[in-house]
C-alpha angles and dihedrals in degrees: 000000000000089000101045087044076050088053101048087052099050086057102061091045094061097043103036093223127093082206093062109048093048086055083056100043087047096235130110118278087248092054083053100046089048092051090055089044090059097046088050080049097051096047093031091224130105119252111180131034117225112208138167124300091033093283116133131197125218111241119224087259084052093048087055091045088056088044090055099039089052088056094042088052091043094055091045086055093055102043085051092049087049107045084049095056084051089053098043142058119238128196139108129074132297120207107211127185124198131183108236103263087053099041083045108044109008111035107049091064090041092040086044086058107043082045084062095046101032107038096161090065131092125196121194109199126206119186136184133104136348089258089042091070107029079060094043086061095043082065103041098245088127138028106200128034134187115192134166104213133101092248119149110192112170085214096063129064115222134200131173124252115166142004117240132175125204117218140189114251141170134165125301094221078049121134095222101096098181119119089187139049133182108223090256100052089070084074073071102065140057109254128201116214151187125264117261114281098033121132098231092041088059085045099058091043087056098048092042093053085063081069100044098248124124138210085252093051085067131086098239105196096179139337110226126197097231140013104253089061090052083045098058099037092049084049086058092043155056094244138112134230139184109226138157112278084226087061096050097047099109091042090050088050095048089053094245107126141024140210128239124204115231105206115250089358118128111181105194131141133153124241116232147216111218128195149166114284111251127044112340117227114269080244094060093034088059090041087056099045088048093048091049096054096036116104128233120208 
């Protein structure tokens, strides 16, 4: 009872609405709000504000409940990946597609790892675009794929596997001095994009059209096949791009480049595993589930 109390628990603190997370726990909104009453009265803190129109706040009890819950989770879904490959052989080839900010900045660490713990296994990896790969699986040349775009085809089956957030960046020797932009200063400057038919390319369409502006209202200097080709010529320029924080960290962290804030404008998608409707092969189901616990730094 305590974990799924736990559970229940985890669940409003990460949405923020008691409506919500019965709706995902499939039970009714006052079984919710008593679960989390018990557990305020186990532990005799507080753990949620409640506060007008409905919105509640988590306390700083609740805060080192949510710490401790994520641990707790994270521990259940390794001992669970780890009684399963006791219990299971493991050998033959998986044939893996990733779109080009995955493949580039997420995969090698996760495929490094699963190399060390399944050795008998051999993975095979394809990356291009988001419609690449989305194609690539169509035809069962693959039978996982991980993308990063906003795609919906009824034939493929999508669940979600990270957060990401795409932010504006130049140079830091760049002449542009400004922290701040309002979304229609960016028809000022010369933009580097992606090629036609990649994901973050369509996502950034799609958030730009919330603020009326268009891809043709940009000046597009150039549009560049991956992201280390738009890193390295906006290094060398007075341009701006739009790229995955997870693709700019060393350079963060080298000091080469720096982030500017676009007023009003939130960048954030989720990458995705695709698959096959139907039930996926024990090879991409244990790729999926190690993907999921493993860490990125």
């Amino acid at each position: 009872m305590f974990e799924f109390r736990l559970k229940v628990f985890y669940t409003v603190a990460k949405r923020l609405n008691f409506t919500k997370a019965a709706a995902e726990l499939f039970i009714t909104q006052p079984a919710v709000t008593k679960h989390i009453n018990e557990l305020e009265t186990y532990f005799k803190t507080t753990l949620f504000e409640r506060s007008g129109n409905k919105k509640i706040l988590i306390t700083p009890a609740g805060q080192v409940l949510l710490d401790h819950a994520e641990k707790i989770f994270e521990l259940y879904r390794e001992l669970e990946f780890n009684m399963n490959f006791l219990i299971q052989q493991h050998s033959g080839t998986l044939r893996i597609g990733a779109s080009t900010t995955i493949a580039q900045y997420i995969l090698p660490a996760v495929l490094a790892s699963f190399h060390q713990k399944f050795k008998e296994v051999k993975v095979q990896l394809t990356t291009g675009n988001t419609e690449d790969i989305e194609q690539a699986l169509l035809a069962k040349e693959l039978e996982i794929g991980l993308i990063e775009g906003i795609s919906r085809n009824s034939q493929i089956k999508y669940e979600e596997y990270l957060k990401d957030e795409i932010v504006l960046v130049c140079a830091r020797n760049s002449s542009i001095k400004k922290e701040i932009l309002k979304p229609e200063e960016l028809k000022n400057y010369l933009m580097l994009l992606r090629e036609p038919g990649s994901g973050t390319l369509d996502v950034i369409i799609h958030a730009l059209k919330k603020h009326q502006i268009k891809l043709a209202d940009l000046q597009v200097e150039m549009q560049l096949g991956s992201t280390e080709s738009i890193k390295s010529y906006l290094l060398h320029s007075n341009c701006l791009a739009f790229l995955s924080i997870y693709s700019i960290l060393k350079e963060l962290k080298n000091n080469e480049c720096r982030i500017l804030d676009v007023r009003g404008l939130n960048i954030e998608r989720s990458f995705h595993f695709i698959l096959q409707h139907g039930q996926p092969s024990q090879l991409a189901d244990m790729f999926i589930r190690f993907a999921r616990n493993f860490k990125l730094n």
